[in-house]
C-alpha beads as a LAMMPS data file, in Angstrom:
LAMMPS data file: protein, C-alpha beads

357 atoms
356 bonds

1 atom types
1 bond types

-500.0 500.0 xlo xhi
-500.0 500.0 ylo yhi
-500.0 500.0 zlo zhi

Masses

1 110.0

Atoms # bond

1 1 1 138.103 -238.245 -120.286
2 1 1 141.737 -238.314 -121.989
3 1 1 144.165 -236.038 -121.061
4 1 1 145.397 -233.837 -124.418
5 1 1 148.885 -232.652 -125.483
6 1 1 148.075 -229.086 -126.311
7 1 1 150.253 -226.339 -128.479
8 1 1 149.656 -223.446 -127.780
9 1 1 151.695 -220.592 -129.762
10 1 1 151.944 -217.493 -127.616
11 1 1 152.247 -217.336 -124.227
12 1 1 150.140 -214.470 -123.356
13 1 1 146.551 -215.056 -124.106
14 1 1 147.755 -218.661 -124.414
15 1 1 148.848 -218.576 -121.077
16 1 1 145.180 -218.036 -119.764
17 1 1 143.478 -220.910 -121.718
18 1 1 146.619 -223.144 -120.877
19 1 1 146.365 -222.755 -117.267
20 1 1 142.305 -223.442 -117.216
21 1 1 143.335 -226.734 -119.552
22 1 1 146.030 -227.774 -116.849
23 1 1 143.193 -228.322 -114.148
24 1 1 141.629 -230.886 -115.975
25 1 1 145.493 -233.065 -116.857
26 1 1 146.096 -231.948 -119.813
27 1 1 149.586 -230.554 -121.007
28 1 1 150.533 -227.595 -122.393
29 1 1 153.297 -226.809 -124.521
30 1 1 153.929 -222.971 -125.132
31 1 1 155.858 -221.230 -127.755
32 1 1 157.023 -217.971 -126.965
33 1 1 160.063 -215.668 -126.469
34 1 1 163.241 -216.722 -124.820
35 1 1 162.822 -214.591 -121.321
36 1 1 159.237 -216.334 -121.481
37 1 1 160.212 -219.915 -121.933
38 1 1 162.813 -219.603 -119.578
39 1 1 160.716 -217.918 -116.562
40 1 1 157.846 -219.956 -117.272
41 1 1 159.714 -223.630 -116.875
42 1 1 161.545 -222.116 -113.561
43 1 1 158.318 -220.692 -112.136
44 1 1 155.474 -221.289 -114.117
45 1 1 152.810 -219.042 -115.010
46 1 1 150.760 -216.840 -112.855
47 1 1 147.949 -215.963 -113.549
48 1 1 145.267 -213.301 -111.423
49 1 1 141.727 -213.600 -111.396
50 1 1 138.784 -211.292 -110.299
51 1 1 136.234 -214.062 -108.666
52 1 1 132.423 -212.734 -107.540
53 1 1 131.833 -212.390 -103.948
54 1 1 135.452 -211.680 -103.524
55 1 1 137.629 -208.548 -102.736
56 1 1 140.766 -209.510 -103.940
57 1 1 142.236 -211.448 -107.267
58 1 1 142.410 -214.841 -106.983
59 1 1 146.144 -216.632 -108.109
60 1 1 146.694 -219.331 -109.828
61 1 1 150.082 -221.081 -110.160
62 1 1 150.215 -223.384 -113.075
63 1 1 153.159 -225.538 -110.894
64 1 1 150.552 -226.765 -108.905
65 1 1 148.039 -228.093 -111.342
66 1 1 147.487 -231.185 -112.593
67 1 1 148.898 -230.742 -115.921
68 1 1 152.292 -230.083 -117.147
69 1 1 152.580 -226.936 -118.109
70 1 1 156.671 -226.421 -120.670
71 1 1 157.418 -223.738 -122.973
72 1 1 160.093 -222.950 -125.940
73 1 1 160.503 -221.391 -129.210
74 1 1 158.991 -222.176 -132.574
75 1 1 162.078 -224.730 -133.361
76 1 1 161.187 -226.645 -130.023
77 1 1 157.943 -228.839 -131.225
78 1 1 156.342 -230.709 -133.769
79 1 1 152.802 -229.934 -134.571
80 1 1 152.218 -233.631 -135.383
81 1 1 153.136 -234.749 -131.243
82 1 1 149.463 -232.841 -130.614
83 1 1 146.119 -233.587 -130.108
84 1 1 145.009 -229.639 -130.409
85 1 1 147.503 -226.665 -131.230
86 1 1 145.814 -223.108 -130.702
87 1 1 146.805 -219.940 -132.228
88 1 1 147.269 -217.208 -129.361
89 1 1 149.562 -214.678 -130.889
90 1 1 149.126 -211.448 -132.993
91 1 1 148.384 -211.906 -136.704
92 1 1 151.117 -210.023 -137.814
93 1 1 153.314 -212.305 -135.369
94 1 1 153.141 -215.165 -137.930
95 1 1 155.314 -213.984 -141.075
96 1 1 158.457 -213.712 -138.101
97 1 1 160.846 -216.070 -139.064
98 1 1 160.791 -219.261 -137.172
99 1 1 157.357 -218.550 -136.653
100 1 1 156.329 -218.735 -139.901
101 1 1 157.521 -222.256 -140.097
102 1 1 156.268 -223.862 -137.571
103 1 1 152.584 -222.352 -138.309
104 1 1 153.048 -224.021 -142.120
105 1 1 153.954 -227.560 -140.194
106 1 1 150.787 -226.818 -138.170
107 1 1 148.750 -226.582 -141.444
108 1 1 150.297 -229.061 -143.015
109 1 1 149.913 -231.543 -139.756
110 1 1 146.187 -231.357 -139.881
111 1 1 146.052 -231.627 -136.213
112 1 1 142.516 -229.561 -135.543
113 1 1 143.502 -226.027 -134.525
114 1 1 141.723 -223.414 -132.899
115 1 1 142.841 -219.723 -133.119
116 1 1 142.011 -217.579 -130.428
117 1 1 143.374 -214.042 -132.329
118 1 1 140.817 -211.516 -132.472
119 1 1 141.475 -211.423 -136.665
120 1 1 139.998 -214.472 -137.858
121 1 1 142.969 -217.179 -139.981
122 1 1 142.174 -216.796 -143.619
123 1 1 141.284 -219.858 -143.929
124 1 1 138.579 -219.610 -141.466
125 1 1 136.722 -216.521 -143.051
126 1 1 136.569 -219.223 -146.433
127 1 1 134.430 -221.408 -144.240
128 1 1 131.792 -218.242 -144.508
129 1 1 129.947 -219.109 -147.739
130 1 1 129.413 -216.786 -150.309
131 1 1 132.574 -214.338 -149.863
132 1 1 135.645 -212.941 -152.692
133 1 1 138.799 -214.480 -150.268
134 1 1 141.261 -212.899 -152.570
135 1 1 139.691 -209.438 -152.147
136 1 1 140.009 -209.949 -148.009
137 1 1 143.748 -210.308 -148.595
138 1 1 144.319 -206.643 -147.956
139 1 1 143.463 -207.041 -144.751
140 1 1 146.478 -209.533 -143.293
141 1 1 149.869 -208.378 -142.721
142 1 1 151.029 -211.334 -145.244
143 1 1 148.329 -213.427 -146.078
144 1 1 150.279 -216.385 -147.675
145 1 1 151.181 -217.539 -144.124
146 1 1 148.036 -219.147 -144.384
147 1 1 148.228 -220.992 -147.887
148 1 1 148.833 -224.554 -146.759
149 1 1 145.728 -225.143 -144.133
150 1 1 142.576 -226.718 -145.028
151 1 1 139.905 -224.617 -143.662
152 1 1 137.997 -227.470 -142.549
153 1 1 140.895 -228.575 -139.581
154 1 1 140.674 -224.945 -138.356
155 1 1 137.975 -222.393 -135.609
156 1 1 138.289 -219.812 -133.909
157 1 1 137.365 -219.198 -130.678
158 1 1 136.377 -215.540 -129.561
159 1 1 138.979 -214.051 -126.883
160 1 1 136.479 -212.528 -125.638
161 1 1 138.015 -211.788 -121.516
162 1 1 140.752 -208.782 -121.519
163 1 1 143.591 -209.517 -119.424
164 1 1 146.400 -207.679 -119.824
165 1 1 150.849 -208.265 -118.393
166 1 1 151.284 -205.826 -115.459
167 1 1 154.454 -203.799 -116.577
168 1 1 156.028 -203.889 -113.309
169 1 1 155.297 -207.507 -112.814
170 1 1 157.581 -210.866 -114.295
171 1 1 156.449 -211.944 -117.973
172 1 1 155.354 -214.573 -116.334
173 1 1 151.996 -212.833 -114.852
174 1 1 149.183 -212.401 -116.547
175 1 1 146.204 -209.947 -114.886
176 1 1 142.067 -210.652 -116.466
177 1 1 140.127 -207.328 -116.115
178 1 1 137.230 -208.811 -117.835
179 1 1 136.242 -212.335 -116.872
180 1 1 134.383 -213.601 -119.831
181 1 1 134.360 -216.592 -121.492
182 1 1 136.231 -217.698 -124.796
183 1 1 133.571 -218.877 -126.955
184 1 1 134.648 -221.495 -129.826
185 1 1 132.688 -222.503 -132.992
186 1 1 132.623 -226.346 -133.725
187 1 1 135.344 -228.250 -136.404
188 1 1 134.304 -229.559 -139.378
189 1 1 134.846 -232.677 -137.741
190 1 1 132.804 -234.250 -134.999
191 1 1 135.441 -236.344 -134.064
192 1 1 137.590 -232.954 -133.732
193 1 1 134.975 -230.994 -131.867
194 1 1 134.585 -233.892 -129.510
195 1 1 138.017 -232.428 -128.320
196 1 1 137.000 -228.957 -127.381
197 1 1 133.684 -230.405 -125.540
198 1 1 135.658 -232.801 -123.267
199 1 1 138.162 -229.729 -122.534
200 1 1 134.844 -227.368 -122.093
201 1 1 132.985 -230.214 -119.585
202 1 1 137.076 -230.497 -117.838
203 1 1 137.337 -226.699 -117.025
204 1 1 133.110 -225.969 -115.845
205 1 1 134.083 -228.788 -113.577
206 1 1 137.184 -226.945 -111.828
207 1 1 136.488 -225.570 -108.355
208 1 1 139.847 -223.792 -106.998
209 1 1 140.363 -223.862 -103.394
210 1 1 141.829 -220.599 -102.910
211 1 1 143.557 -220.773 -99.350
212 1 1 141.475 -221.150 -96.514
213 1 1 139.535 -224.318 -97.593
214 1 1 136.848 -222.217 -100.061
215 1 1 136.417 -223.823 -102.585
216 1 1 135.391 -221.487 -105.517
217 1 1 133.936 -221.735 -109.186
218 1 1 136.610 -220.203 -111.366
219 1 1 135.769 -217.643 -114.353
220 1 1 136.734 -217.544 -117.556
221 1 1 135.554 -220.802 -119.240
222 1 1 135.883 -222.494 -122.650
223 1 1 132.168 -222.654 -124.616
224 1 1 131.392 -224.412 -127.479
225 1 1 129.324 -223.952 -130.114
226 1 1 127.500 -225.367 -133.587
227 1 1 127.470 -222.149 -134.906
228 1 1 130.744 -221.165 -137.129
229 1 1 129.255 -217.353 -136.546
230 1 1 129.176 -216.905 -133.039
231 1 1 133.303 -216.065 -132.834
232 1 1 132.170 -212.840 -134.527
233 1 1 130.117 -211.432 -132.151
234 1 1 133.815 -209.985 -130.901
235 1 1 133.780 -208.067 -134.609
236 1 1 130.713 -205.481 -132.910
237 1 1 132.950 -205.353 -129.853
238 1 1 136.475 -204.517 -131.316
239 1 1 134.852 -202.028 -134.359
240 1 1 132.855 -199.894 -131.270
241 1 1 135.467 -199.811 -128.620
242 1 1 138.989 -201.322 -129.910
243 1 1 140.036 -199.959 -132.906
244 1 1 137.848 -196.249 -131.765
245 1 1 140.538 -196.025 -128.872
246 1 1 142.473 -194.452 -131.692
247 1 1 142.171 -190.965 -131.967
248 1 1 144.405 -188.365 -133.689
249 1 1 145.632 -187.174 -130.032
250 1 1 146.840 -190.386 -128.852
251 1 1 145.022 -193.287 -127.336
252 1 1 142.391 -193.452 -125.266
253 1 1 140.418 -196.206 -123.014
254 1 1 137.667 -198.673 -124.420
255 1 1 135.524 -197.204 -121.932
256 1 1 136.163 -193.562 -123.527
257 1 1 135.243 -194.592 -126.810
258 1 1 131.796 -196.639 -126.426
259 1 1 130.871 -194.156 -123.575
260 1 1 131.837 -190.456 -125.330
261 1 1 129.386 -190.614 -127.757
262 1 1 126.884 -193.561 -126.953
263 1 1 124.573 -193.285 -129.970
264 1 1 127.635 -193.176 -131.929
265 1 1 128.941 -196.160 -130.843
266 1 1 125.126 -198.025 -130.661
267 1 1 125.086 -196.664 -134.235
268 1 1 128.779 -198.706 -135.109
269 1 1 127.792 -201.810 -133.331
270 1 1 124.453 -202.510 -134.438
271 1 1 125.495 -201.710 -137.512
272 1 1 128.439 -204.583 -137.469
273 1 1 125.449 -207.028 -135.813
274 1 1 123.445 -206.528 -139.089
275 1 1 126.582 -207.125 -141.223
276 1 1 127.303 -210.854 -139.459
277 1 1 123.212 -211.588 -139.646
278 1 1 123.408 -211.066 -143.418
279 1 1 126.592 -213.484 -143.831
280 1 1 124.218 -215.838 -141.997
281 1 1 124.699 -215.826 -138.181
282 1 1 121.864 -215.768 -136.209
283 1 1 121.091 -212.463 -133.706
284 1 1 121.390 -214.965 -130.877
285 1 1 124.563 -215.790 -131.894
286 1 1 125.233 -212.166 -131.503
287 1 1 125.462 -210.111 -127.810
288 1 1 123.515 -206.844 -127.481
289 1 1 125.173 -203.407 -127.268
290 1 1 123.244 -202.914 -123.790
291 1 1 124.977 -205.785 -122.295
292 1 1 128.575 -204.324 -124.173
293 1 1 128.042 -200.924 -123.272
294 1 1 128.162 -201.861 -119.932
295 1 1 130.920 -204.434 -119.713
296 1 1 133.382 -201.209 -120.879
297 1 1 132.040 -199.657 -118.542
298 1 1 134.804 -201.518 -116.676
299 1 1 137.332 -201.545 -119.699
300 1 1 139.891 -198.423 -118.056
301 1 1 142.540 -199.129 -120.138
302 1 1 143.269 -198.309 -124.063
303 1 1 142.855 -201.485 -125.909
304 1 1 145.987 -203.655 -127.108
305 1 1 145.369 -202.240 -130.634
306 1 1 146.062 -198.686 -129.849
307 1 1 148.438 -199.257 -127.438
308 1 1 150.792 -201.051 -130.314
309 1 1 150.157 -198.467 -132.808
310 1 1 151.152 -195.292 -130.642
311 1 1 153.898 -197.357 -129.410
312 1 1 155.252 -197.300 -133.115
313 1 1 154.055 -200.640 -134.245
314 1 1 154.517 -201.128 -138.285
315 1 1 151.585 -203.491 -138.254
316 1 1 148.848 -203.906 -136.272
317 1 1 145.486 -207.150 -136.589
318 1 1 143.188 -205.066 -139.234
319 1 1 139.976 -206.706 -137.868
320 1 1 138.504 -203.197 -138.781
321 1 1 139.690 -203.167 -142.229
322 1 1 138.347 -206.991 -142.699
323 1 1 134.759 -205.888 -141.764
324 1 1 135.220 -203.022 -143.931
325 1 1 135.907 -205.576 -146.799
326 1 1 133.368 -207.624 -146.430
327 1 1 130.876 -205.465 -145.674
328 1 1 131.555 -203.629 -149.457
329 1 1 131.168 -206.758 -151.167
330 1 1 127.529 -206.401 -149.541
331 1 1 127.244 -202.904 -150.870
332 1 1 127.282 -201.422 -147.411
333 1 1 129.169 -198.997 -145.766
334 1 1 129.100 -196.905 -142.453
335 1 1 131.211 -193.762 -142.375
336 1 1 132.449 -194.230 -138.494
337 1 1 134.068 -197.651 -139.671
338 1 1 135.752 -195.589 -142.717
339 1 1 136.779 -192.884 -140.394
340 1 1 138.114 -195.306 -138.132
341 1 1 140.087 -197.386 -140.575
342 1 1 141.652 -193.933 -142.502
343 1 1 142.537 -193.181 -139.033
344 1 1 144.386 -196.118 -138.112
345 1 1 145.745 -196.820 -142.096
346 1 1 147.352 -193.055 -141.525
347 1 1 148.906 -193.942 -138.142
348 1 1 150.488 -197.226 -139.375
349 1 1 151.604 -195.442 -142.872
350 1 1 153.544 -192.990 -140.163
351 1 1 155.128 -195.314 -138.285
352 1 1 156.591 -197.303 -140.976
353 1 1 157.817 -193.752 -142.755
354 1 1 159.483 -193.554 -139.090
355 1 1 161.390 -196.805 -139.006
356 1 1 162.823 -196.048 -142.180
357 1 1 164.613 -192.746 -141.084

Bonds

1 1 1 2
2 1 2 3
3 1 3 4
4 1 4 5
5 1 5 6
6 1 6 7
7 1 7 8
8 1 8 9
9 1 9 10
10 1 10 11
11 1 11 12
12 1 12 13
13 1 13 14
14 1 14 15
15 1 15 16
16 1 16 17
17 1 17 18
18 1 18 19
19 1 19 20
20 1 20 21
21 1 21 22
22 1 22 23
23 1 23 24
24 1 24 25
25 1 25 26
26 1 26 27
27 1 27 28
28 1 28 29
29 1 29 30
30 1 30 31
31 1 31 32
32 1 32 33
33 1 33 34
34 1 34 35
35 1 35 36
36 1 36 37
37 1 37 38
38 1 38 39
39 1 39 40
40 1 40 41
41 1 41 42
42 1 42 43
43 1 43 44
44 1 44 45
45 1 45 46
46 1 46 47
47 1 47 48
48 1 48 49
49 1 49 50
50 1 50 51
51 1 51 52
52 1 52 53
53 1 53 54
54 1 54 55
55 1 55 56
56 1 56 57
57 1 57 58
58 1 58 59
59 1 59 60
60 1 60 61
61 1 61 62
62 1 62 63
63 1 63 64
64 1 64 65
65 1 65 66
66 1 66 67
67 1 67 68
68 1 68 69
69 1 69 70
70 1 70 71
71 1 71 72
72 1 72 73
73 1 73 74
74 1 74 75
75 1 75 76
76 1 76 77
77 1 77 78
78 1 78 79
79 1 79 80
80 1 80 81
81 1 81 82
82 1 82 83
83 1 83 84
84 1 84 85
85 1 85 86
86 1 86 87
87 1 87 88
88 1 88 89
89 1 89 90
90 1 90 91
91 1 91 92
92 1 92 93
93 1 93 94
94 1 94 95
95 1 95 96
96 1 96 97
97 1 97 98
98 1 98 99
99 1 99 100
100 1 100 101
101 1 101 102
102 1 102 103
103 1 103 104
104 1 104 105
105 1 105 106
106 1 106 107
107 1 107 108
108 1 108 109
109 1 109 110
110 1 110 111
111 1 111 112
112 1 112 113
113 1 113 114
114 1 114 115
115 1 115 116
116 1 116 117
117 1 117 118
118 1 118 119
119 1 119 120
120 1 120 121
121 1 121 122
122 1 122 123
123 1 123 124
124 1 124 125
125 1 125 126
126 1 126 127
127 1 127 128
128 1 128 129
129 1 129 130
130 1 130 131
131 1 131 132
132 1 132 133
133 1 133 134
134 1 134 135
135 1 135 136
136 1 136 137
137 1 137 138
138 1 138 139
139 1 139 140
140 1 140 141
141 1 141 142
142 1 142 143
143 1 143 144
144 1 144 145
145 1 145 146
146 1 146 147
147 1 147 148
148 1 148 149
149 1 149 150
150 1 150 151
151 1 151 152
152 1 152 153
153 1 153 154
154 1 154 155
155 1 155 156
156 1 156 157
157 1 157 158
158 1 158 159
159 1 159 160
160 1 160 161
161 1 161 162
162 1 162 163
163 1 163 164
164 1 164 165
165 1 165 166
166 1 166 167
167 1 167 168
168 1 168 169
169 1 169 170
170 1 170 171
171 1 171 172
172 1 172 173
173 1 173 174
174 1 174 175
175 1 175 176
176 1 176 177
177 1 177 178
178 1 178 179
179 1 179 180
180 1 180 181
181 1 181 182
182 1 182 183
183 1 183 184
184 1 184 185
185 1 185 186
186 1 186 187
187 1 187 188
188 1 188 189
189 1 189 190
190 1 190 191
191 1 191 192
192 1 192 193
193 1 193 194
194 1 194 195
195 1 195 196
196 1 196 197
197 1 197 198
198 1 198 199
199 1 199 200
200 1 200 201
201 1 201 202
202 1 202 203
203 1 203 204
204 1 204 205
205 1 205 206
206 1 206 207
207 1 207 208
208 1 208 209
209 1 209 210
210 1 210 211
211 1 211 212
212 1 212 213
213 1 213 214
214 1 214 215
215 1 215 216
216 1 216 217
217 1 217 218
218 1 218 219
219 1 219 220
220 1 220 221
221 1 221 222
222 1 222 223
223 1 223 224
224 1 224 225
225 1 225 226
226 1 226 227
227 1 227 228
228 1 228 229
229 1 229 230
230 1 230 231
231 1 231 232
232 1 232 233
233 1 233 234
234 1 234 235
235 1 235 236
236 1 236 237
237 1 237 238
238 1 238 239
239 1 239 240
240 1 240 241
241 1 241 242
242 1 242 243
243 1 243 244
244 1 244 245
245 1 245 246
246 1 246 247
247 1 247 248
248 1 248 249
249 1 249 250
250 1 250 251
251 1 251 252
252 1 252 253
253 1 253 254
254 1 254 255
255 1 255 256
256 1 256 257
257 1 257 258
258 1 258 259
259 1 259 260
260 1 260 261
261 1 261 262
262 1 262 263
263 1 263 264
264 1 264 265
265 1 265 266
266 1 266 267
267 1 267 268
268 1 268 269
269 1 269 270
270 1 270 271
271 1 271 272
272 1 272 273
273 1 273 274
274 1 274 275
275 1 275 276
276 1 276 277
277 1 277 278
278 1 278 279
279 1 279 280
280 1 280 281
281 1 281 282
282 1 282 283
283 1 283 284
284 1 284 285
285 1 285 286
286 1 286 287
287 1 287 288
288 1 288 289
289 1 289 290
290 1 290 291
291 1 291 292
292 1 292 293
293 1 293 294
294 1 294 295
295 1 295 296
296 1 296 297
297 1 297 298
298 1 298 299
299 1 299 300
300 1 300 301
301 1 301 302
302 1 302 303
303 1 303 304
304 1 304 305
305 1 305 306
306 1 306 307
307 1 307 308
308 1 308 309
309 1 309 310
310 1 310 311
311 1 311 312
312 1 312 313
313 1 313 314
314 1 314 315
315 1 315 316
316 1 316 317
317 1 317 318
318 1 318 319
319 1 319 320
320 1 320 321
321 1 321 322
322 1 322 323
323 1 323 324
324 1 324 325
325 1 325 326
326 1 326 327
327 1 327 328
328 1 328 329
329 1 329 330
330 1 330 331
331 1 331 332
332 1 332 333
333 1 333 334
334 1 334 335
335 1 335 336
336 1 336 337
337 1 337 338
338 1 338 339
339 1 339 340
340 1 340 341
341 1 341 342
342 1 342 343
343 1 343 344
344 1 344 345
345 1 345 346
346 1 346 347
347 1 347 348
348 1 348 349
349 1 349 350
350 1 350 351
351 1 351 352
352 1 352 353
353 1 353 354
354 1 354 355
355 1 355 356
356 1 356 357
């Protein structure tokens, strides 16, 4: 198979796809902060896996793969040197300047890209038939970001496994607490999609040998798929557990909020499933809130959502408030999901009142 010349722009959910792309040859280009870039051409990226049938996390050093692994900032590379470029940061990350730029050459490159943000591109919600775009607007932190792509050379890809950056670890290190897999939905473009199959069969080949001669099946794998709906099986996921870690006392863990009140949250999530069948995704596209529920189980920590807000973040991804959207152009409504999204509009309308003081 060929080896690609990936983009990848952020470097900490990028950094977990880049280093599973690096076993089968392929190179990855990062773009991310200064500190980043510089730690991660010195010493690479590290990044710790739970494995089955063992006790402790597995490491992986990208310096030792087969692929080169370099990183920068946004000025650093041109979209059109790429076979794939993915999307790995925060939506609200792309109106930055410098950032902003660079995404706009991406669009404008037509190199296929595949965003692996939990808030779907614009442009990928207009390849769900049947919609009002404009009226989804309210939902991104500056939707014009997004003007110049053609929706057909952009997926998404679910980021489904949590990992999270140890605070009293390097930037460099990257920790999975929840070793799913990333699930993709197919180009347009066979000739496109071809490219996310050959990386798929590249990393279900990789067997790490993690010492002591073992050789060991690594988690976390790349999945294709025909379906342009299966991405939003994350949207039951993040409206049950995410975005409920917010509460008006602070935040609390994923775990907390499926768990506290379970027909509560089977209520929310079967609720989203019905919302994503009507748009036209099949229920086995879809994963059931048994097999959810019990995945956060394991999920100790607040999610990434909550943490930025009562950290003081002025913008947050509104997957919550996009579901909300789409669902009233359906003529539904669930009154959870509008507690939930009052809650978190209130806590983001605060934060910006405090950065004005």
């Amino acid at each position: 198979m060929p080896a690609y010349n990936i983009l990848i722009l952020g470097a900490s959910y990028g950094s977990l796809l880049a280093t599973k792309m690096l076993f089968g040859g392929h190179n990855v280009s990062l773009v991310c902060l200064p500190a980043e870039a510089e730690l991660m051409n010195k010493e690479g990226a590290r990044v710790r896996l739970p494995v089955k049938g063992r006790k402790d996390l597995v490491e992986i050093d990208t310096r030792k793969l087969p692929g080169k692994l370099r990183a920068g900032g946004p000025a650093d590379f041109n979209p059109k040197d790429f076979d794939l470029i993915g999307l790995a940061m925060q939506e609200p990350q792309y109106r930055q300047p410098g950032v902003r730029e660079l995404l706009d050459a991406v669009a404008k490159s037509r190199v296929p890209c595949m965003s692996i943000m939990n808030m779907p591109p614009l442009p990928y919600v207009k390849r769900i038939p049947g919609l009002d775009y404009a009226k989804l607007e309210v939902a991104y932190t500056d939707p014009r970001v997004w003007d110049s792509f053609d929706p057909a050379t952009l997926t998404l890809c679910s980021p489904d496994p949590q990992a999270f950056r140890p605070p009293e670890e390097p930037v460099n290190v990257l920790q999975v607490t929840l070793p799913t897999n990333f699930k993709a939905a197919r180009f347009d473009s066979d000739k496109s999609t071809q490219i996310l199959r050959n990386i798929e069969a590249d990393i279900e080949a990789i067997r790490f040998d993690v010492g002591d001669g073992t050789k060991v099946e690594l988690p976390v794998k790349l999945k294709t798929h025909d379906s342009i709906f299966v991405p939003l099986a994350k949207w039951a996921m993040l409206l049950t557990g995410n975005y409920r870690c917010v509460t008006k006392d602070g935040p609390r863990a994923i775990k907390d909020a499926v768990h506290t009140d379970i027909e509560a949250s089977r209520s929310v999530y079967n609720w989203v499933v019905d919302l994503c069948v009507e748009l036209g995704s099949s229920r086995e596209d879809l994963v059931p809130f048994e097999k959810y529920a019990a995945a956060a189980q394991g999920l100790s920590r607040p999610s990434s959502a909550a943490r930025a807000l009562f950290a003081g973040a002025p913008n947050i991804e509104r997957v919550d408030r996009l579901v909300q959207a789409i669902a009233k152009q359906k003529g539904k409504s669930n009154p959870v999901v509008d507690a939930t999204v009052k809650l978190v509009d209130e806590k983001l309308e605060a934060n910006r009142a405090a950065q004005k003081k």
